[in-house]
C-alpha positions in Angstrom: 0.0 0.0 0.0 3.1 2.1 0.4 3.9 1.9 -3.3 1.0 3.2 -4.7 1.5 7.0 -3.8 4.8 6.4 -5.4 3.6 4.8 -8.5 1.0 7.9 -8.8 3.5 10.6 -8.4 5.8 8.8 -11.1 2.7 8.5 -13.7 2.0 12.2 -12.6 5.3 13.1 -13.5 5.7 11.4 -16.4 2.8 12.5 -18.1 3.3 16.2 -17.0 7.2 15.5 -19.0 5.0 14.0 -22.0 3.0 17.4 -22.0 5.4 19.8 -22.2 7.4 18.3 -24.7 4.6 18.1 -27.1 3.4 21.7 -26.4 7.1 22.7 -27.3 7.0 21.0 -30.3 4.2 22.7 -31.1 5.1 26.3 -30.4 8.9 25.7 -32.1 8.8 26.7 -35.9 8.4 24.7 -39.1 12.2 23.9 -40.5 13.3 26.3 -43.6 13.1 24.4 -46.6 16.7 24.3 -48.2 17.8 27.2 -50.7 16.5 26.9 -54.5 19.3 26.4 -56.7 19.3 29.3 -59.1 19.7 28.4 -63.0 23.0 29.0 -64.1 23.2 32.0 -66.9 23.2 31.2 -70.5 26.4 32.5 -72.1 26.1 34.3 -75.5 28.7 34.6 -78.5 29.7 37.9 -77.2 30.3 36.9 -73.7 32.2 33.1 -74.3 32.0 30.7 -77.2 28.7 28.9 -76.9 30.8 25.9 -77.0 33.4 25.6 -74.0 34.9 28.3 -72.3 38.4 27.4 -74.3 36.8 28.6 -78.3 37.8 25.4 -79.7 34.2 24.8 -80.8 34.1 28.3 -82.9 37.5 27.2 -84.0 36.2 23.8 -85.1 33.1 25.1 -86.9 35.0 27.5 -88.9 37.4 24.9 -89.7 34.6 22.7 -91.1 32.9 25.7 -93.4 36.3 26.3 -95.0 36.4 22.8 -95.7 33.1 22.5 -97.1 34.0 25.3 -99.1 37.1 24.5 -100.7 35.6 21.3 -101.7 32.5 23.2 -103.2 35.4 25.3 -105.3 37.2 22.3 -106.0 34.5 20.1 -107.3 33.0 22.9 -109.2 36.5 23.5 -110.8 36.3 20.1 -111.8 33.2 20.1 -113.2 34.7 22.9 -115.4 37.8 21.3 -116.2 35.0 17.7 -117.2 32.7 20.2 -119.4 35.8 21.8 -121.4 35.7 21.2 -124.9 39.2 18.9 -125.7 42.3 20.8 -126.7 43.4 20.7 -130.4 46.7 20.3 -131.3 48.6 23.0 -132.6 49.8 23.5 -135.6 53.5 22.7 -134.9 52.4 19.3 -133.0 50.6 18.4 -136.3 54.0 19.2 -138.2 56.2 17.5 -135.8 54.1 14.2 -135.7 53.5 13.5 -139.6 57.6 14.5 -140.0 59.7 11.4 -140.9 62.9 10.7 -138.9 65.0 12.0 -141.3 63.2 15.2 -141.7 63.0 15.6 -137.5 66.8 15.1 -138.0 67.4 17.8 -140.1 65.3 20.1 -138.0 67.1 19.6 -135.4 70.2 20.3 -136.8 68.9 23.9 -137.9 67.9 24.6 -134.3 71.5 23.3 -133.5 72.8 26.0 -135.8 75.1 28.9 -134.6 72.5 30.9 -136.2 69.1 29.6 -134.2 71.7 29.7 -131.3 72.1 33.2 -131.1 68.7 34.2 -131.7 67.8 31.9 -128.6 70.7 34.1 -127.0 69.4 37.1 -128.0 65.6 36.7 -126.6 67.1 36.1 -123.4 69.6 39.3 -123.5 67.9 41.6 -121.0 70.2 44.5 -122.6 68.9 44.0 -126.4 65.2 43.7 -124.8 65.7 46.6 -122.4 66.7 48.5 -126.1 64.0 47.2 -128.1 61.4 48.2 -125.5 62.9 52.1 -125.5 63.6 51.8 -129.3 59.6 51.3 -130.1 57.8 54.0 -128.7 60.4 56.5 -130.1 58.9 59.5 -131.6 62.1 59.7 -134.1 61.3 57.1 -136.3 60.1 59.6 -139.2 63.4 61.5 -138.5 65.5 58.4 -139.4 63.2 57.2 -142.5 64.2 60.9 -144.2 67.5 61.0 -142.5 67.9 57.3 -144.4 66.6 58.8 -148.0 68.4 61.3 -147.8 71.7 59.9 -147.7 70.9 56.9 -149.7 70.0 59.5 -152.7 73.6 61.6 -151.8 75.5 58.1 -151.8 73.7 57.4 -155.4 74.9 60.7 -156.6 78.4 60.2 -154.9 78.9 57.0 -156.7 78.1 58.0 -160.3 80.3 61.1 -159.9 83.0 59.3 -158.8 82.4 56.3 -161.5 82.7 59.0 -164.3 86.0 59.9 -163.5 87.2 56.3 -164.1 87.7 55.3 -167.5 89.1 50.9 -166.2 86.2 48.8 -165.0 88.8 48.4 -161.8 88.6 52.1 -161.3 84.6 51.6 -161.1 84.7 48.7 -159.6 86.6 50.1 -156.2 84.2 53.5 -156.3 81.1 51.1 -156.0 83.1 49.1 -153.3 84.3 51.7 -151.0 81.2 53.7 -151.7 79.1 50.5 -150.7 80.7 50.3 -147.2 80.2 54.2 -146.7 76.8 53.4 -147.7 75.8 50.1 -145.0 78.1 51.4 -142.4 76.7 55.2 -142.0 72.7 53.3 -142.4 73.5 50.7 -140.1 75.4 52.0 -137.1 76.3 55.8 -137.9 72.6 57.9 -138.0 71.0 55.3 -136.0 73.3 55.7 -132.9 73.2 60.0 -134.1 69.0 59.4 -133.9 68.4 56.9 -131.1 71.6 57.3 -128.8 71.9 54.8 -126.2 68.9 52.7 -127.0 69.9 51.5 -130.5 73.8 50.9 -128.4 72.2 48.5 -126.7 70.8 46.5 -129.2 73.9 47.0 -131.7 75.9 45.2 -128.5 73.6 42.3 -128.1 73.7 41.6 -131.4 77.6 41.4 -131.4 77.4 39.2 -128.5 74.6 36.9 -129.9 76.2 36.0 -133.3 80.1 37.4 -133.2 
């Protein structure tokens, strides 16, 4: 009988414990509910390639249009190139393949010639194409043609002068030969050098170099 005021002051106590712990969890607040994660900005062309932060994808898509184009360009050359009408011979090809051996022979030996020789020499001469490219504009091409005349028609009248006063045929015959070298020498070198100057040097030296 002793126990039982006991046993009711333990219940008591227990259940005034039980009591207060449920009131305080009902006066405490609710928990926060964690922190949205806010979406992560999209980054445009003129912030950071769309495609890493590095540019390598930019890099790689430009790579890949100037691919694409240069095989557009290159098949569309070829398409050109497939749609060309064929090439004709020329007219030396035709030559050279209905020649017989003997005749290629022989053409070959002109080209060997001293003569073909120094033309070849001569188109490569910068100096004789440095004095043809002067000598062709020239405004004194009118000057020489009369200068020329002129002393053609004074060497004609020089030489039958002279021929008079020789009765022997060897008399006539050295008037027309010394009056001949007057004559080529004065044309050739003389009042073209007087007319031209240095131009027409140039080309009289290339000339001696090519064939002399």
């Amino acid at each position: 009988m002793r126990l039982r005021p006991v046993l009711i002051l333990l219940v008591s106590t227990l259940a005034t414990h039980s009591a207060w712990a449920g009131f305080t969890v009902l006066r405490s607040p609710p928990p926060e509910p964690p922190p949205a994660l806010a979406p992560a900005p999209l980054k445009t062309t003129g912030d950071a390639p769309l495609y890493g932060d590095d540019g390598y994808g930019d890099r790689d898509l430009d790579d890949l249009r100037q691919k694409q184009e240069q095989i557009r360009k290159t098949t569309a050359d070829l398409s050109d190139i497939q749609s060309a009408p064929p090439i004709e011979p020329s007219v030396p090809s035709k030559l050279l393949a209905g020649m017989t051996p003997e005749a290629m022979a022989q053409v070959q030996a002109m080209m060997n010639s001293p003569f073909f020789q120094g033309i070849k020499n001569l188109s490569r001469d910068p100096q004789f194409m440095a004095g043809i490219t002067e000598l062709l504009p020239s405004k004194d091409h009118k000057k020489h043609g009369i200068t020329q005349l002129s002393f053609m028609f004074f060497m004609f009248v020089f030489r039958s002068w002279r021929s008079k006063q020789h009765d022997h045929w060897l008399g006539k015959l050295w008037v027309h030969l010394y009056s001949f070298v007057i004559l080529a020498a004065t044309s050739a070198v003389f009042i073209p050098v007087w007319i031209y100057g240095d131009p027409y040097q140039k080309v009289m030296k290339a000339l001696s170099r090519a064939f002399l």
